[in-house]
Backbone bond lengths (Angstrom), bond angles and torsions (degrees), N, CA, C in turn:
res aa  C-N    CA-C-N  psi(-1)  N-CA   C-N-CA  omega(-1)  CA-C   N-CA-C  phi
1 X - - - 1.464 - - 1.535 109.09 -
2 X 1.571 108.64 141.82 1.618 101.33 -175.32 1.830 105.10 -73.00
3 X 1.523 102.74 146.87 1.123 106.81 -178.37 1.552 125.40 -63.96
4 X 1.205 114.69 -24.50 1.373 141.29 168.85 1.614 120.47 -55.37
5 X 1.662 97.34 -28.14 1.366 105.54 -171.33 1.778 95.09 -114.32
6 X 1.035 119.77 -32.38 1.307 112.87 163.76 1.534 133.02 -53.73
7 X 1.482 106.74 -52.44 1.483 112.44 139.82 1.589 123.67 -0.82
8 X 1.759 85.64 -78.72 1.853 95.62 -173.73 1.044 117.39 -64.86
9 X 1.362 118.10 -43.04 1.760 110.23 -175.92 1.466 110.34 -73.96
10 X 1.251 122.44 -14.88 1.477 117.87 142.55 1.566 148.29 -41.78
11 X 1.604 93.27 -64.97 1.320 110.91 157.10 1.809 121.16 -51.23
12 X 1.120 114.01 -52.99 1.514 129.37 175.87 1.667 111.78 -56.84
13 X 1.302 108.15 -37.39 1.784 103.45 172.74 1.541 105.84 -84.04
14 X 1.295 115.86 -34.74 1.272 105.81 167.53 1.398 131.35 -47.44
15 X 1.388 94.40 -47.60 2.025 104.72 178.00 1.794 93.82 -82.22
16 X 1.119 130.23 -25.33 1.568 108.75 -178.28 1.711 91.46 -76.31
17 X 1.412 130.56 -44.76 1.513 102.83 -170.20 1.618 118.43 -74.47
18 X 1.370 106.33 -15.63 1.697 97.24 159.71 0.979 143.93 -58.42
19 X 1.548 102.61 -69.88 1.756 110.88 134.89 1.595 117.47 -17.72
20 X 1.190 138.35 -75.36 1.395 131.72 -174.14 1.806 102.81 -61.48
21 X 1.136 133.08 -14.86 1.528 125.01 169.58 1.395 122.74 -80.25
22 X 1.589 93.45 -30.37 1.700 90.69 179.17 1.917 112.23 -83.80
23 X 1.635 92.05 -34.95 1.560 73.87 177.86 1.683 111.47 -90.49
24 X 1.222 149.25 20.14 1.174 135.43 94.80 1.664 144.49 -2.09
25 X 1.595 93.15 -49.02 1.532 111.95 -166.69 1.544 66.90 -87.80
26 X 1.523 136.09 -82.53 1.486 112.79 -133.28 1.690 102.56 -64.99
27 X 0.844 131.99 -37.34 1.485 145.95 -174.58 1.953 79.53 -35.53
28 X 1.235 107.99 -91.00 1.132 109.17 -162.44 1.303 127.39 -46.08
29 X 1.446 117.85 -31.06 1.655 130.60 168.79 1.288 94.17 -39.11
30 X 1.544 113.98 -73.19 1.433 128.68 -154.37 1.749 104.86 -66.12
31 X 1.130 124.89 -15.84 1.159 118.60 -167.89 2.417 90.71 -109.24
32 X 1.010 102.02 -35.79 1.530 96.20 158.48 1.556 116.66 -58.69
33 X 0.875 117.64 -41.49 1.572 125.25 179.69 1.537 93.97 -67.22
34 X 1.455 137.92 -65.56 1.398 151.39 -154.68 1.669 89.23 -50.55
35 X 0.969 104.58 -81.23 1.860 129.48 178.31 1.788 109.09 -22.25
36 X 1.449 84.90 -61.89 1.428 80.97 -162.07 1.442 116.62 -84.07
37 X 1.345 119.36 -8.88 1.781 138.61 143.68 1.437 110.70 -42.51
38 X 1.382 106.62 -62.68 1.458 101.90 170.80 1.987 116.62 -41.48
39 X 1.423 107.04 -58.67 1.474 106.85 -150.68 1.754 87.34 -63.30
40 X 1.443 114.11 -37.21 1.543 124.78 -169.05 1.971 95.29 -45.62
41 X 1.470 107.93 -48.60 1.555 82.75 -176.33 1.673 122.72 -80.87
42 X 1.403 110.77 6.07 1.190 112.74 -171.26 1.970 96.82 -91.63
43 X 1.031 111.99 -54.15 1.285 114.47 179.54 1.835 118.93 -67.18
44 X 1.515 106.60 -26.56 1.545 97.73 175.22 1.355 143.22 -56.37
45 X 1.414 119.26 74.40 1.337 116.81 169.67 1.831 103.62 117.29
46 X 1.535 84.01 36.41 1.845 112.19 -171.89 1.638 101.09 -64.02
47 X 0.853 108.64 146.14 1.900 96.51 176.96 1.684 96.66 -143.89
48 X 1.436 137.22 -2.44 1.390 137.57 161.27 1.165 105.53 -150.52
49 X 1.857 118.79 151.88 1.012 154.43 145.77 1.190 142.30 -100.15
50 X 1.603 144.59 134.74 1.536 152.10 -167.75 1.567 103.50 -136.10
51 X 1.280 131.08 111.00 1.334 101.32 151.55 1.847 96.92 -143.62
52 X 1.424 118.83 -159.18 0.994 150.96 -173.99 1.551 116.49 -91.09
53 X 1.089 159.15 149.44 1.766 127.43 153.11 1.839 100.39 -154.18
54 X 1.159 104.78 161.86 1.649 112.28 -177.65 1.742 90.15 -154.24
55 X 1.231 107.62 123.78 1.532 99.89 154.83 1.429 127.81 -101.37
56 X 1.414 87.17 158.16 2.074 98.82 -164.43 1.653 117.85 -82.86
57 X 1.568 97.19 8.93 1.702 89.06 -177.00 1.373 121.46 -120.93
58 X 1.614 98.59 57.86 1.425 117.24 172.30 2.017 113.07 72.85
59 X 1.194 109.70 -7.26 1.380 94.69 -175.59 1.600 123.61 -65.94
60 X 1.597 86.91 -42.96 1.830 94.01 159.03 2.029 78.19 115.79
61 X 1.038 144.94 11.75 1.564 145.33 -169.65 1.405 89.24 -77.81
62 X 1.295 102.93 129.06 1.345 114.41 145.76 1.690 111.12 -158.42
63 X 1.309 92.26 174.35 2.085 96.96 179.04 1.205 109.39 161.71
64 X 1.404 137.89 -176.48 0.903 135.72 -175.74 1.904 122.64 -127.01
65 X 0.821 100.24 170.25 1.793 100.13 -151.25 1.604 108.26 -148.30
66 X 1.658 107.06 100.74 1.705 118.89 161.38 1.746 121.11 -99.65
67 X 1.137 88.89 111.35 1.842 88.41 -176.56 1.621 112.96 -135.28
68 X 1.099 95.97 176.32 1.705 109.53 167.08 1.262 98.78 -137.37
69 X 1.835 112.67 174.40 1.259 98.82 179.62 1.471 151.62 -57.62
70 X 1.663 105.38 -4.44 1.446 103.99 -167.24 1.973 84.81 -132.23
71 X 0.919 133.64 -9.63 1.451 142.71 -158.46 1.783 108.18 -117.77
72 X 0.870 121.78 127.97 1.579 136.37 158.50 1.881 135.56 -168.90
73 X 1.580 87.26 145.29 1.667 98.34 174.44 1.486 95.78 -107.05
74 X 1.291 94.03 135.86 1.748 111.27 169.14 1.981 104.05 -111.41
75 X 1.160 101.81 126.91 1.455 105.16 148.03 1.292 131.25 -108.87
76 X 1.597 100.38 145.36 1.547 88.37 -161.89 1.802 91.83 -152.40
77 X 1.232 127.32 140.60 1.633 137.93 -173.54 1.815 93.84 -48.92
78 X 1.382 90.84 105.10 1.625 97.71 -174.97 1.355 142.00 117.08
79 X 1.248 100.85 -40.32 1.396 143.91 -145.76 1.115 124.52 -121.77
80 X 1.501 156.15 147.13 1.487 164.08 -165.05 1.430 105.04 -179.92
81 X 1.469 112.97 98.79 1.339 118.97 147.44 1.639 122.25 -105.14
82 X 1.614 106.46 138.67 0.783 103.64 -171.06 1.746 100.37 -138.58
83 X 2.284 122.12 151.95 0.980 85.37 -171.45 1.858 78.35 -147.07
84 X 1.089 124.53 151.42 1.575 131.53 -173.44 1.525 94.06 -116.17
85 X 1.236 120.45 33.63 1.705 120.74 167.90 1.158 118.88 75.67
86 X 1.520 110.90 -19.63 1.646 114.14 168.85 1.555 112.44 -107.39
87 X 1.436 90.41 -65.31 1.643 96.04 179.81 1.219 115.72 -87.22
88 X 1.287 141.55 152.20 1.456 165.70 -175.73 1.731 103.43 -107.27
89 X 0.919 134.29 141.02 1.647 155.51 179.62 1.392 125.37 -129.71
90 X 1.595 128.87 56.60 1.337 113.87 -160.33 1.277 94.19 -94.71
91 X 1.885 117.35 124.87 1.427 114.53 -179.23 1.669 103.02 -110.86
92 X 1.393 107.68 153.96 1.859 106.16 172.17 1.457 103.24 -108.73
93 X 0.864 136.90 93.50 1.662 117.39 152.12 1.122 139.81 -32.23
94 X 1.361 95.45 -23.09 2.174 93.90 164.51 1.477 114.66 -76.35
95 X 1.521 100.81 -52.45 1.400 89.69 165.34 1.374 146.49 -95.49
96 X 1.245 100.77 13.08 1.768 106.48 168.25 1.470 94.44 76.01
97 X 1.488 126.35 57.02 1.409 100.85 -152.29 1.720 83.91 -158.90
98 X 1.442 97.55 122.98 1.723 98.43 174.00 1.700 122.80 -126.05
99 X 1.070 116.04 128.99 1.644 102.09 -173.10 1.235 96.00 -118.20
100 X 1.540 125.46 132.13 1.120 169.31 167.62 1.484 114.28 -71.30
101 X 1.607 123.47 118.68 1.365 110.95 179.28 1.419 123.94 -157.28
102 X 1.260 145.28 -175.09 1.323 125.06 -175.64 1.310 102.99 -97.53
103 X 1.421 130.53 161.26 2.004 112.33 179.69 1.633 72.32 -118.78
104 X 1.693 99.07 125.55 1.514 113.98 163.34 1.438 144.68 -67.07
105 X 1.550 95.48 -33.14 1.613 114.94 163.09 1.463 104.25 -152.01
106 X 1.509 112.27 179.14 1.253 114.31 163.34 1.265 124.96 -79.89
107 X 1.604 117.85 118.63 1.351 105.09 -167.06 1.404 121.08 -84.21
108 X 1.694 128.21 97.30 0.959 139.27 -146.23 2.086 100.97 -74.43
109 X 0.853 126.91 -5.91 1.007 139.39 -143.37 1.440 103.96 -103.13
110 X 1.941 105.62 -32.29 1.468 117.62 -160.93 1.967 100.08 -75.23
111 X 1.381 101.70 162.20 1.806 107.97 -166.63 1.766 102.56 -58.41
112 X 1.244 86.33 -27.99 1.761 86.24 -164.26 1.722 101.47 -59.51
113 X 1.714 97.47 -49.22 1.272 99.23 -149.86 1.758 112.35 -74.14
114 X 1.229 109.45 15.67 1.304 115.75 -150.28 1.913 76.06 -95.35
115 X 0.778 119.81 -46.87 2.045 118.09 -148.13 1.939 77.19 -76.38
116 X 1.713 143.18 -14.93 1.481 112.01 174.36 1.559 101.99 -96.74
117 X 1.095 115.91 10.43 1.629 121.05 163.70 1.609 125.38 -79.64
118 X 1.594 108.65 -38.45 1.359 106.59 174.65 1.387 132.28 -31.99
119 X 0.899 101.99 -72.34 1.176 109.92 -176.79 1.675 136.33 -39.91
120 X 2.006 91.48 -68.23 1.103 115.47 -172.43 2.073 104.82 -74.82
121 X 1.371 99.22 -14.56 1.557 94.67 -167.64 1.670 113.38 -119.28
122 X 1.235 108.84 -1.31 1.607 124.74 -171.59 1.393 119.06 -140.75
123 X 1.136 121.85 154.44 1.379 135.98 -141.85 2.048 104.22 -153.92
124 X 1.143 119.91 129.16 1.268 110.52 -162.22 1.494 90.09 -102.23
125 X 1.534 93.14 142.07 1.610 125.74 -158.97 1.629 104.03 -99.65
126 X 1.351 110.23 -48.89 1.456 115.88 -158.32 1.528 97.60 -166.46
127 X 1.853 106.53 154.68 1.433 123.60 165.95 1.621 131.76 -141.90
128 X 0.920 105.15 105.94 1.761 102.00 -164.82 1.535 114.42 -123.92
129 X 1.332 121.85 149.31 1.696 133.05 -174.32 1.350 73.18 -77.49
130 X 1.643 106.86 149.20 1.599 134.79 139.48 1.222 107.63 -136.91
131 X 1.518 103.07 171.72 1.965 111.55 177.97 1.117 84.77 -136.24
132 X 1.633 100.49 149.30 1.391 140.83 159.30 1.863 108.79 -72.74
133 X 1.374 104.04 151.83 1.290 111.08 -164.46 1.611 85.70 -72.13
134 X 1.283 145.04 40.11 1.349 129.02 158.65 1.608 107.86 -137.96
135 X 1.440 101.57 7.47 1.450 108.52 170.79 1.296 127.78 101.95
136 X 0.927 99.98 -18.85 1.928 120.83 -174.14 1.898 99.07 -69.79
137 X 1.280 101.88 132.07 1.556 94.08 179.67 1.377 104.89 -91.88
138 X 1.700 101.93 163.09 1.508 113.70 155.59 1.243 147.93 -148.49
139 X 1.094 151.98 158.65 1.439 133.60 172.47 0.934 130.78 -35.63
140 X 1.783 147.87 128.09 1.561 108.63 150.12 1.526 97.34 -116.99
141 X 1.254 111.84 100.60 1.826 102.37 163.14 1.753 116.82 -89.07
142 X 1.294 111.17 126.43 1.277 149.75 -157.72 1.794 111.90 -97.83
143 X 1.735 119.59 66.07 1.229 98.00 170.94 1.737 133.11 -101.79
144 X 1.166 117.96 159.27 1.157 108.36 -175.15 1.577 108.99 -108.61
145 X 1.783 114.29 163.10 1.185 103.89 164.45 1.580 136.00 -71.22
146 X 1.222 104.35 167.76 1.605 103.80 -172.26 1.228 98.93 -98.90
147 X 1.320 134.99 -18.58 1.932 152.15 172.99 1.402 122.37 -59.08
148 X 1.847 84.76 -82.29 1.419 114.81 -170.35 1.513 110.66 -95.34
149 X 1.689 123.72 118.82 1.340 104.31 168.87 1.188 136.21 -85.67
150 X 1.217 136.17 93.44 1.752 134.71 -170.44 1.481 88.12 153.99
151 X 1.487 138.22 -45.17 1.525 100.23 167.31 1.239 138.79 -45.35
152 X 1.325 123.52 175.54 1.506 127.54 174.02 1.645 101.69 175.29
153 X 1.444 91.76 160.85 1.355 110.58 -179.73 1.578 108.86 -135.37
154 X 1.263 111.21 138.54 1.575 106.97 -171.57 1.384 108.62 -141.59
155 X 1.377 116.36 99.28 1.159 114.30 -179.59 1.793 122.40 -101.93
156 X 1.268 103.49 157.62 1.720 103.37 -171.82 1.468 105.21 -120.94
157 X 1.356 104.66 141.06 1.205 116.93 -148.76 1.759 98.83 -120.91
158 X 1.211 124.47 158.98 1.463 144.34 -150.93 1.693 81.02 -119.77
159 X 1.781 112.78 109.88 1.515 115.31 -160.08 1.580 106.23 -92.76
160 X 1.427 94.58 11.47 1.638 103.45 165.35 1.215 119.31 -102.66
161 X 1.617 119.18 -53.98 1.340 120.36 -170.98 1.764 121.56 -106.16
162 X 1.708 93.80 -19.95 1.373 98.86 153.30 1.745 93.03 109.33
163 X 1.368 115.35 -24.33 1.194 119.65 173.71 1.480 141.77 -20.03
164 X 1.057 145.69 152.69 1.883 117.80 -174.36 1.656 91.23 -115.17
165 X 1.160 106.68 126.30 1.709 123.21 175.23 1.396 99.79 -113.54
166 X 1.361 147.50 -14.48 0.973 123.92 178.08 1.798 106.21 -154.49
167 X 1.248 126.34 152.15 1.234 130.21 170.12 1.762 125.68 -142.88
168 X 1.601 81.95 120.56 2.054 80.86 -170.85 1.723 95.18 -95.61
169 X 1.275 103.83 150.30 1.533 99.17 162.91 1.539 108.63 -151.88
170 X 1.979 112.65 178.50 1.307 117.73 164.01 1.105 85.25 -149.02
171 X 1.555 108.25 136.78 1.873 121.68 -179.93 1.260 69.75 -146.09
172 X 1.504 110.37 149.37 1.581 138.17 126.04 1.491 107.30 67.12
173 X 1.707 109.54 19.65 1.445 104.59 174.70 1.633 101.14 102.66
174 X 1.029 136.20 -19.33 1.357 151.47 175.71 1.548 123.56 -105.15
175 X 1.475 113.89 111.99 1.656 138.23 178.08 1.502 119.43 -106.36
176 X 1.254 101.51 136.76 1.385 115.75 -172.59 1.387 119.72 -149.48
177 X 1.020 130.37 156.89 1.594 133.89 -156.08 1.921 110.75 -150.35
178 X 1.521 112.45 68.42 1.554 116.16 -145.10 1.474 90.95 -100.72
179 X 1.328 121.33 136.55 1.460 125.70 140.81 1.307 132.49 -50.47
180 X 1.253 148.74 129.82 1.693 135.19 -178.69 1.162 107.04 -131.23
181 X 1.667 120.34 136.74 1.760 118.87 173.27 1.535 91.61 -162.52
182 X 1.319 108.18 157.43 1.496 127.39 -155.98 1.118 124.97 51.76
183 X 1.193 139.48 14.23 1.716 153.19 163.53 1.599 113.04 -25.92
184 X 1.176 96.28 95.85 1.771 101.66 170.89 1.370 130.44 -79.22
185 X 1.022 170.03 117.89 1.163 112.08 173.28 1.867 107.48 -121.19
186 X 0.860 129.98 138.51 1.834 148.92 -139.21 1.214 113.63 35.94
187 X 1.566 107.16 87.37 1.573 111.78 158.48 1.314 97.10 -101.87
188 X 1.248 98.78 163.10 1.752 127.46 175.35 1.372 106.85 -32.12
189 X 1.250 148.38 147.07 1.388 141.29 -174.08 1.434 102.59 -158.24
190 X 1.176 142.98 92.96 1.232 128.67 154.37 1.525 142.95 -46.43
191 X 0.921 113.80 125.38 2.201 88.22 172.76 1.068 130.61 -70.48
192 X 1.085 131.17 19.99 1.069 138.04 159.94 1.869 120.12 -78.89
193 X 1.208 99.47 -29.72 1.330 115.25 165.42 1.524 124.85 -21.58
194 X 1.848 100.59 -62.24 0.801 133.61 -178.29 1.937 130.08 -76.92
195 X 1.245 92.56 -15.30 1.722 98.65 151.81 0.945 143.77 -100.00
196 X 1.214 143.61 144.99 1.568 118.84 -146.81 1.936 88.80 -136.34
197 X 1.137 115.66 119.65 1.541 113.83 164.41 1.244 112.19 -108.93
198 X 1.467 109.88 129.67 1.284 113.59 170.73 1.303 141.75 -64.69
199 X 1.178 124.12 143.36 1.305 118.96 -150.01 1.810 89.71 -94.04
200 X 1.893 93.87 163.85 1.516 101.71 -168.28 1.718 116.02 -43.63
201 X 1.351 127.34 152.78 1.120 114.61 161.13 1.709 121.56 76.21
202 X 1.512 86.60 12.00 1.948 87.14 -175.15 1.464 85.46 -87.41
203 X 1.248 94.37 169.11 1.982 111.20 176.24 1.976 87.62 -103.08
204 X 1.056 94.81 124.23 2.116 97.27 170.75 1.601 85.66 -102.15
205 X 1.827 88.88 155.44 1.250 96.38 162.43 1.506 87.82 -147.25
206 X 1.713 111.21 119.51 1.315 107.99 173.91 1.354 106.92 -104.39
207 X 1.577 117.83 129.90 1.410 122.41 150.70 1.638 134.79 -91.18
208 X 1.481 105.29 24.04 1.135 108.99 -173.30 1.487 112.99 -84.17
């Protein structure tokens, strides 16, 4: 082949695979932007949460979790915490045993509290296809904070319905790697939810 012409069809795949990277890149901007518009109307002006959770780093935690932004009951194999924004309620059922406590701040850090942060505190960074080791693709949109630099939140998305099945994060020095399924977000919530009376015969121990 003349070298002259080899050259070109060189040069020419070169500029066609650039060309095919950038509109890639915008494809995906625009479809990061699309996505994360979507979750923006799901979370805007959220006032309760329900979901499911298991974490992925071997501890074996899982339970389930109704909150609003400053309020939540956690269930958990054993376990019932519950917190009305001031007081905290951690009860054991094995041991009949409840400790009572002051909640010092909001712990911005906890799974719940992370989905009334989106919005107002994060900004989407990046969006990319992945597969699951069974092939099925998925989202991962990637936001970062607008505050703190080195947090992030990365949620994975259900590449059909758009759904969030899973959420990795780092806030405040703290990483986590959570499973998510049944995710509501504003069901009915009573306040009552959020107080926890002990049942006959528990031993309290208040440190408040």
């Amino acid at each position: 082949m003349n070298k002259n012409i080899k050259n070109s069809l060189l040069k020419g795949i070169s500029l066609f695979a650039l060309l095919l990277t950038i509109q890639c890149t915008l494809l995906f901007s625009q479809d990061k932007d699309k996505i994360y518009n979507e979750l923006k109307g799901k979370l805007t002006g959220l006032k309760s949460i329900s979901f499911e959770f298991a974490t992925i780093d071997g501890t074996g935690l899982q339970g389930k979790i109704v909150a609003t932004k400053d309020k939540y009951k956690m269930l958990l194999p054993g376990r019932i915490i519950v917190s009305n924004s001031k007081t905290v309620w951690n009860y054991s059922l094995e041991q009949q045993k409840v400790l009572i406590s002051t909640i010092g701040d909001v712990h911005s850090s906890s799974i719940h509290n992370i989905f009334f942060q989106i919005i107002e505190n994060y900004e989407p960074a990046s969006l990319k296809v992945s597969s699951k080791s069974t092939g099925a693709k998925y989202y991962e949109l990637e936001l970062k904070s607008k505050q703190n630099a080195g947090d992030y939140i990365i949620l994975h998305l259900n590449y059909q319905n758009k759904k969030i099945e899973q959420v990795n994060y780092s806030m405040n020095g703290q990483t986590a790697e959570i499973y998510v399924k049944n995710l509501t977000f504003n069901p009915k919530v009573k306040e009552s939810e959020f107080i926890f009376k002990a049942p006959k015969g528990t031993q309290v121990i208040d440190l408040r």
